[in-house]
VEXDREN-2710 file (C-alpha; in Angstrom, 1 decimal):
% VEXDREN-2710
k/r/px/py/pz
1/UNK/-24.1/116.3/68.7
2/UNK/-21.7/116.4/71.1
3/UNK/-17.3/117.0/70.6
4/UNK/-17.2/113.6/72.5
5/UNK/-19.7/111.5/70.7
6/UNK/-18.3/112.9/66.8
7/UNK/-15.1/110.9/67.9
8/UNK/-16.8/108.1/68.5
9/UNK/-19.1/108.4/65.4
10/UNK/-15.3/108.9/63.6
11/UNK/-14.1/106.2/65.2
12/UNK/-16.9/103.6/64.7
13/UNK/-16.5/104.9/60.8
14/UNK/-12.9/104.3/60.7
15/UNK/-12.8/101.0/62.3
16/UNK/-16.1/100.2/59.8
17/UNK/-14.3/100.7/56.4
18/UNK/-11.2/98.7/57.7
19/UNK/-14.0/95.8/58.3
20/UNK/-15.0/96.7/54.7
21/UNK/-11.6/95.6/53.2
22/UNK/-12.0/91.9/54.7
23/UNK/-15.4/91.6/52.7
24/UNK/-14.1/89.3/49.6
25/UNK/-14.1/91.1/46.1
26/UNK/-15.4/89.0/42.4
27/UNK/-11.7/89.0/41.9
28/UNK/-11.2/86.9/45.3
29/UNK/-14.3/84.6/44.7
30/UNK/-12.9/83.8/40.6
31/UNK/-9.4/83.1/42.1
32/UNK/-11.3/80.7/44.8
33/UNK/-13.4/79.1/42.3
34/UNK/-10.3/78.7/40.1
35/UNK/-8.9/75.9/42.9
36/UNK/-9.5/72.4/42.8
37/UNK/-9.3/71.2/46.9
38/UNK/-11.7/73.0/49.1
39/UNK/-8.2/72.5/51.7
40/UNK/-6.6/75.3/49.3
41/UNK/-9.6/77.3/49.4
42/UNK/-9.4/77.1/53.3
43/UNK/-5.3/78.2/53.8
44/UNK/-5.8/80.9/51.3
45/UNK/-8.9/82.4/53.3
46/UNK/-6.0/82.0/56.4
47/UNK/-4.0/84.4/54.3
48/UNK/-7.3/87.2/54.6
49/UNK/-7.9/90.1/56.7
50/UNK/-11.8/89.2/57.5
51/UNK/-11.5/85.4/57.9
52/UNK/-7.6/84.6/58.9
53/UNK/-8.5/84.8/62.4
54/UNK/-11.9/82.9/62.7
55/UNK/-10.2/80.0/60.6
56/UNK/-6.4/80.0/62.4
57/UNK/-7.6/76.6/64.3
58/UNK/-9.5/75.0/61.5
59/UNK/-7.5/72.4/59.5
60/UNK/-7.2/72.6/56.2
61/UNK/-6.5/68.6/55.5
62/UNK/-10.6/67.8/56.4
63/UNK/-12.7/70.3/56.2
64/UNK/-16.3/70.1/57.3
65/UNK/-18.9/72.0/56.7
66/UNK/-20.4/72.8/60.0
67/UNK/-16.8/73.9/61.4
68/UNK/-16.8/76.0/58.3
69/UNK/-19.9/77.7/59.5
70/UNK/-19.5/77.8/62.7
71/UNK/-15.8/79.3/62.1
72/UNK/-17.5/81.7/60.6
73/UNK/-19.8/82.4/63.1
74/UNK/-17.0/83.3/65.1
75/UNK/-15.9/85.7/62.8
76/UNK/-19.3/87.6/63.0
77/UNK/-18.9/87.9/66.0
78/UNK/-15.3/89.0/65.9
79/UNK/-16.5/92.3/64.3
80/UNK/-19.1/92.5/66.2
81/UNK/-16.7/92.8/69.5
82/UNK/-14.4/95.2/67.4
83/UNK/-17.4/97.3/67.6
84/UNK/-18.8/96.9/70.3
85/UNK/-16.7/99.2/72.2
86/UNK/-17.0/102.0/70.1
87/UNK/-20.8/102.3/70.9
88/UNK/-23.0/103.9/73.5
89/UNK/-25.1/101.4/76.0
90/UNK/-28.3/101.9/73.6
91/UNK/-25.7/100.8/70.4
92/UNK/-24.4/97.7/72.4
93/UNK/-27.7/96.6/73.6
94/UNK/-29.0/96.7/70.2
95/UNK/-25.8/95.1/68.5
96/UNK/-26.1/92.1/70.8
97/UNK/-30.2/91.6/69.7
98/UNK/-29.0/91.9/66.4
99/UNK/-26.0/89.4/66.5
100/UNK/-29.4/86.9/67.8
101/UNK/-29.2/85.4/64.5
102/UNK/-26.2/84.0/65.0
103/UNK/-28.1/82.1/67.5
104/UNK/-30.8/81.2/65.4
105/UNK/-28.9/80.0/62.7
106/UNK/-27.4/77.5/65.3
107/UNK/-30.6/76.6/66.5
108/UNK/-32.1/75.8/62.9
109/UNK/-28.7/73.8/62.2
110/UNK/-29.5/71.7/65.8
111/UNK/-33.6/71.5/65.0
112/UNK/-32.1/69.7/61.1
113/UNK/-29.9/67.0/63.2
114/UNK/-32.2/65.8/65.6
115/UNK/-34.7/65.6/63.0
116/UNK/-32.8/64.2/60.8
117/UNK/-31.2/61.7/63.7
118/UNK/-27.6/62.8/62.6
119/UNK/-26.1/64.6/66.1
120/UNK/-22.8/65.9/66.2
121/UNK/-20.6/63.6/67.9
122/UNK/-19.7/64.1/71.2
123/UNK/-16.0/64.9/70.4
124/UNK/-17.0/67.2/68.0
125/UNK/-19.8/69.5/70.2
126/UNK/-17.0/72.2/71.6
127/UNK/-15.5/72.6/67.8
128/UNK/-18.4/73.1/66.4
129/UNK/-20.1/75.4/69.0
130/UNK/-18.3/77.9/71.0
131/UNK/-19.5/79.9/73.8
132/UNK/-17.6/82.5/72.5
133/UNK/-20.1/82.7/69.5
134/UNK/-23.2/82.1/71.2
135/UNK/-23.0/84.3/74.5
136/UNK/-25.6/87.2/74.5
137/UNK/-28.4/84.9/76.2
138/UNK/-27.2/83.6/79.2
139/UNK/-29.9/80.9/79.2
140/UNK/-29.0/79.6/76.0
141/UNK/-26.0/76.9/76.1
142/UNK/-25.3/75.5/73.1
143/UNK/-23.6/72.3/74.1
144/UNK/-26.7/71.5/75.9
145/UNK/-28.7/71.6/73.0
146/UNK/-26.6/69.8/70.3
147/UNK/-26.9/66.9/72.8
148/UNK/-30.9/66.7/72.4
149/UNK/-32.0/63.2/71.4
150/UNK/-35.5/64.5/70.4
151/UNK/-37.3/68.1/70.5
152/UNK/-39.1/67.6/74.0
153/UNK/-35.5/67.3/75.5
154/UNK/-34.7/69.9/72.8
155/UNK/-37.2/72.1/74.3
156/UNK/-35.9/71.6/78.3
157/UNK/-31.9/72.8/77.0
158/UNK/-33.7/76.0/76.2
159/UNK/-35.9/76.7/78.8
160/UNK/-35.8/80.6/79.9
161/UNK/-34.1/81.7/76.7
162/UNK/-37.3/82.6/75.0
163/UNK/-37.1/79.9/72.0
164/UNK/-38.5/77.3/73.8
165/UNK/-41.4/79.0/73.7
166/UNK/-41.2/79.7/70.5
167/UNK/-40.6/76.0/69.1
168/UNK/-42.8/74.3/72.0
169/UNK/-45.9/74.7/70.2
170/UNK/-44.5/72.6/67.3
171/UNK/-43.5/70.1/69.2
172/UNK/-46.5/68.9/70.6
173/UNK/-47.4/67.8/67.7
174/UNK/-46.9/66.0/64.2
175/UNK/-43.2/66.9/63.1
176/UNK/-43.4/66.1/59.5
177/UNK/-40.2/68.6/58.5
178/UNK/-38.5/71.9/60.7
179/UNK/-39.8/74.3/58.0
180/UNK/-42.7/75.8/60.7
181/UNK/-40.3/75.9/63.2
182/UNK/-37.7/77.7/61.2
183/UNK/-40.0/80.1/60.0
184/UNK/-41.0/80.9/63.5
185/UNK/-37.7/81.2/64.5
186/UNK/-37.3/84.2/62.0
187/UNK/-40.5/85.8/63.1
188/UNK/-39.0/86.2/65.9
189/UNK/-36.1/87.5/65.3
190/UNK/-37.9/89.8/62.9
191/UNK/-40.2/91.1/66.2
192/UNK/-37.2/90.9/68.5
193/UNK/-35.3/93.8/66.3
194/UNK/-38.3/95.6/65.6
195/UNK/-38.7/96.3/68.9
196/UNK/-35.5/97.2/70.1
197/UNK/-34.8/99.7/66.8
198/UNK/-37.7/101.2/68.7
199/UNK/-36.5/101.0/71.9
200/UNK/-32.6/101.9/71.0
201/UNK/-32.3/104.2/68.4
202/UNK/-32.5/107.3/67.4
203/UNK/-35.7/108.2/65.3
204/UNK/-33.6/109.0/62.2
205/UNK/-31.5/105.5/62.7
206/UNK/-34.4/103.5/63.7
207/UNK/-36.3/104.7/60.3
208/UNK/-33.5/103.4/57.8
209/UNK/-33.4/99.9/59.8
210/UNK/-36.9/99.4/59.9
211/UNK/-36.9/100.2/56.2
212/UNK/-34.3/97.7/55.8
213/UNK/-36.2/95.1/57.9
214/UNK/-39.6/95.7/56.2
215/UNK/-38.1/95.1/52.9
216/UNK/-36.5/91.6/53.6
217/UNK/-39.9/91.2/55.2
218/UNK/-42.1/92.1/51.9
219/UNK/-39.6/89.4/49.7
220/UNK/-39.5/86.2/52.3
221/UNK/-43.1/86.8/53.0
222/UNK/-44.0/86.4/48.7
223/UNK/-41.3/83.4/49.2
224/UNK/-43.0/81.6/51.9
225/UNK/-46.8/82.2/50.6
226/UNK/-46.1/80.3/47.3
227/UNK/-44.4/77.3/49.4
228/UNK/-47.6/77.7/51.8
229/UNK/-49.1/77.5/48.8
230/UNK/-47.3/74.4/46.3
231/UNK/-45.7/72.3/49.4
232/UNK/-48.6/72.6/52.1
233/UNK/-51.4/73.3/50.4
234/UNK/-52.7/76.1/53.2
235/UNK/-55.7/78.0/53.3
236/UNK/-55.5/81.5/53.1
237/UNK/-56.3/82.0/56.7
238/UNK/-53.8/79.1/57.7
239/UNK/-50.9/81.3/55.9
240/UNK/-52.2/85.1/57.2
241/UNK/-51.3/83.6/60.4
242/UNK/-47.8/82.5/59.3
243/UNK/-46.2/85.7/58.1
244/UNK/-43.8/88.1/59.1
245/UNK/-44.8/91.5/60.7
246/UNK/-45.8/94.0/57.6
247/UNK/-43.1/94.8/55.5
248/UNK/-42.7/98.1/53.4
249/UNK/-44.2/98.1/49.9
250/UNK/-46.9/95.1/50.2
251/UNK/-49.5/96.5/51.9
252/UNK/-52.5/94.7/53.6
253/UNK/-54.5/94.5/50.3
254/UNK/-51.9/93.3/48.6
255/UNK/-51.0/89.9/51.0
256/UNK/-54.4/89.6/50.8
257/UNK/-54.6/88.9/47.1
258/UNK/-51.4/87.1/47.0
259/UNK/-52.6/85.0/50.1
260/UNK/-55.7/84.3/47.7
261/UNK/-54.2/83.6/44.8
262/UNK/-53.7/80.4/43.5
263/UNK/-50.8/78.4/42.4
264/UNK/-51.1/79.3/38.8
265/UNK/-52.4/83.1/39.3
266/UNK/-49.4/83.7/41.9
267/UNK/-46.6/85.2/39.3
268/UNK/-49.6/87.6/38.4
269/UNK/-50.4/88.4/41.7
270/UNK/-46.9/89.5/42.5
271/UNK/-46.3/91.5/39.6
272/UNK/-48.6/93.7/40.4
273/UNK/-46.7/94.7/43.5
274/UNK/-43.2/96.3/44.0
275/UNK/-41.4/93.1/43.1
276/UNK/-42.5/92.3/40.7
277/UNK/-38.7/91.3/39.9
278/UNK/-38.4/88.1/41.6
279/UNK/-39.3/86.1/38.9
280/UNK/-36.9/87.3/36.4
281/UNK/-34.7/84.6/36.8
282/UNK/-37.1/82.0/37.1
283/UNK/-38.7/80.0/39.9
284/UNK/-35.1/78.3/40.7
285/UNK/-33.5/81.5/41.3
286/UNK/-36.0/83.1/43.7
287/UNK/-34.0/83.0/46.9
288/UNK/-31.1/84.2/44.7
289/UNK/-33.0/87.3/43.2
290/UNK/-34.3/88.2/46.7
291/UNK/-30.5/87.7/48.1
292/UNK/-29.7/90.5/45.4
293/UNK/-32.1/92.6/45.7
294/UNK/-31.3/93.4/49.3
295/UNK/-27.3/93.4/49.0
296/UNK/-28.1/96.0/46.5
297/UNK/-30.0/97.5/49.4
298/UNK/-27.3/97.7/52.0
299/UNK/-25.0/98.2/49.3
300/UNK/-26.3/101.5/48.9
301/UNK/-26.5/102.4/52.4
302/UNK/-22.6/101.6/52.3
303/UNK/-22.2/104.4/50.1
304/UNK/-23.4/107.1/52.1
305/UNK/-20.4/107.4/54.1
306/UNK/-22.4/108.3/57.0
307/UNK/-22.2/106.6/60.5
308/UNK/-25.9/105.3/61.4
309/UNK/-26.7/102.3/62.7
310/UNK/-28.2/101.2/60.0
311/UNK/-24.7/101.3/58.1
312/UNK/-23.8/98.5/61.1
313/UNK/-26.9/96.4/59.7
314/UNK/-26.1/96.4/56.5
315/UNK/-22.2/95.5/57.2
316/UNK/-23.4/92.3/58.9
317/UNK/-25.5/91.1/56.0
318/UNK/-23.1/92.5/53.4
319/UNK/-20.6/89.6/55.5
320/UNK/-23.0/87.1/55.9
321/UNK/-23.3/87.3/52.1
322/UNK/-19.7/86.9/51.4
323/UNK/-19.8/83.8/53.9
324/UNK/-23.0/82.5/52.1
325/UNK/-20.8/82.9/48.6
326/UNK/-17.0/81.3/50.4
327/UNK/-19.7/78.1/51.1
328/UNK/-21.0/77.9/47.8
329/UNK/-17.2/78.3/46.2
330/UNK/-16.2/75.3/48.8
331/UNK/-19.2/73.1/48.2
332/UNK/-19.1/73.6/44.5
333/UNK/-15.2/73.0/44.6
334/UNK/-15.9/69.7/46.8
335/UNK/-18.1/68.6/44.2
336/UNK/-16.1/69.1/41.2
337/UNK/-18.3/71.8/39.4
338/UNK/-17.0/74.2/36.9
339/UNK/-16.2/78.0/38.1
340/UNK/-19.2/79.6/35.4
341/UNK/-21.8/76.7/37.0
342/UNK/-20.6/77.6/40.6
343/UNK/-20.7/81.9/39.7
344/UNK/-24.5/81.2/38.7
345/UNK/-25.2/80.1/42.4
346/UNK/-23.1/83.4/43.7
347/UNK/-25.1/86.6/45.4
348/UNK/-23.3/89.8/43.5
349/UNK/-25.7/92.5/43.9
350/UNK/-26.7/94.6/40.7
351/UNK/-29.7/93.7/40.9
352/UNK/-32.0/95.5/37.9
353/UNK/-34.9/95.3/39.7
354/UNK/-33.2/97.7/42.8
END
């Protein structure tokens, strides 16, 4: 390695564990839990390192939940430009593929409205959605596609950005929920960085992501074969079709069986994998357990104290958990619940399982 690109490596490091600060601690979510207006919750989140900025123009007096997000969006990519810099062409090509599901999160929020005939109101489009956020695909413009009346017209505001390809096939037929077009959303995404680890990184770097990737694979694939399974009653050739590229731990024999399985033989079928884990909370808690298990994950990847590109992966989910936990404080808050009901919905790590 080169005197030139150690500096850089130090300074990506550096500027990394300043990043690290912003992430929220317990002792920040108790004290958030422990307010009673979600408007308090907002101007003391003003007051922090990793959110002060993304929320200086949201008001605190009404607060929605889609500026919320999309605030927070913003502040992804904040970091992400803080970094961006720092890296080599290969690092910035691949940051931007991975910063895609921003972009995909925006699209599944759009595909919700106009199936659920709720759009954003015109006034509200450039709040919600700057082109700021959503600016690595130059074909995809997001105040084109919140103003969709339907999916066909849906479908025309993406054309040449690659998902209306993606969605297109859905459309032409029966929409009876977004759930297939979701899922194919994140498959993807899951192919799109796949490819590029393999295109952009080192062989040492593009290991550890794809371990990473594989892993979050393995647990939504389990997730989404049992709601194949009790919600859409699929065949098992219907849902081989469905999944996500091969993962780490569940190999081919092992999909197969749980592909195969039925309802009541599923939990068995599992548990004679890897993860057997993810049913130690209880059905409920599934999403939750998976959530852990993999901030335990990148948690550990944290630790090494190494610069990698992998340790960039697992900063951005590391945040987008700490977002995922600030809207569970603020929706719980909005709704009156108690702090000890709201902590039982929180993603904390230490998992027992990892």
């Amino acid at each position: 390695m080169s005197a030139v690109s150690i500096l850089q490596y130090g300074a990506v490091i550096t500027k990394m564990r300043a990043m690290y600060t912003g992430i929220l601690k317990k002792s920040d979510y108790d004290t958030l839990m422990s307010m009673t207006r979600v408007g308090d919750i907002v101007r003391w989140l003003k007051t922090s390192p990793g959110y002060g900025s993304a929320l200086s123009q949201v008001s605190d007096t009404s607060v929605h939940r889609n500026v919320l997000e999309s605030a927070f969006d913003n502040a992804l990519i904040d970091d992400a430009a803080k970094l961006r810099h720092m890296l080599g062409r290969n690092g910035r090509a691949m940051l931007t593929v991975l910063m895609t599901r921003l972009e995909i999160r925006m699209l599944k929020r759009i595909l919700r409205a106009v199936y659920t005939g709720t759009p954003v109101p015109e006034r509200n489009i450039y709040r919600l959605y700057s082109r700021k956020t959503y600016s690595s695909n130059r074909y995809l413009d997001p105040y084109k596609c919140i103003r969709a009346k339907d999916f066909a017209q849906l479908v025309e505001a993406l054309r040449g950005s690659g998902y209306d390809k993606v969605i297109e096939p859905y459309v032409q037929g029966e929409i009876k929920s977004t759930f297939n077009m979701e899922e194919a959303l994140d498959e993807y995404y899951f192919k799109t960085v796949l490819s590029s680890a393999k295109k952009y990184l080192t062989k040492g770097d593009y290991n550890i992501t794809k371990n990473f990737f594989d892993t979050e694979a393995d647990v939504e694939n389990i997730l989404w074969i049992y709601r194949y399974k009790k919600y859409y009653d699929l065949s098992e050739e219907e849902i081989m079709t469905r999944l996500l590229p091969a993962g780490k731990k569940l190999k081919p024999a092992h999909i197969k069986r749980i592909a195969e399985a039925d309802i009541n033989e599923f939990e068995q079928a599992v548990s004679e994998t890897g993860y057997k884990w993810l049913f130690t909370k209880g059905e409920f808690h599934w999403d939750s357990s998976v959530s852990d298990y993999l901030c335990d994950m990148f948690k550990s990847e944290t630790k090494r104290g190494e610069y990698s590109f992998a340790s960039i992966v697992a900063y951005f989910f590391l945040k987008e958990i700490d977002i995922q936990n600030i809207i569970t404080i603020v929706e719980g808050v909005r709704y009156g619940m108690e702090p000890r009901r709201i902590e039982e919905y929180l993603i904390l790590g230490d998992h027992n399982g990892h």
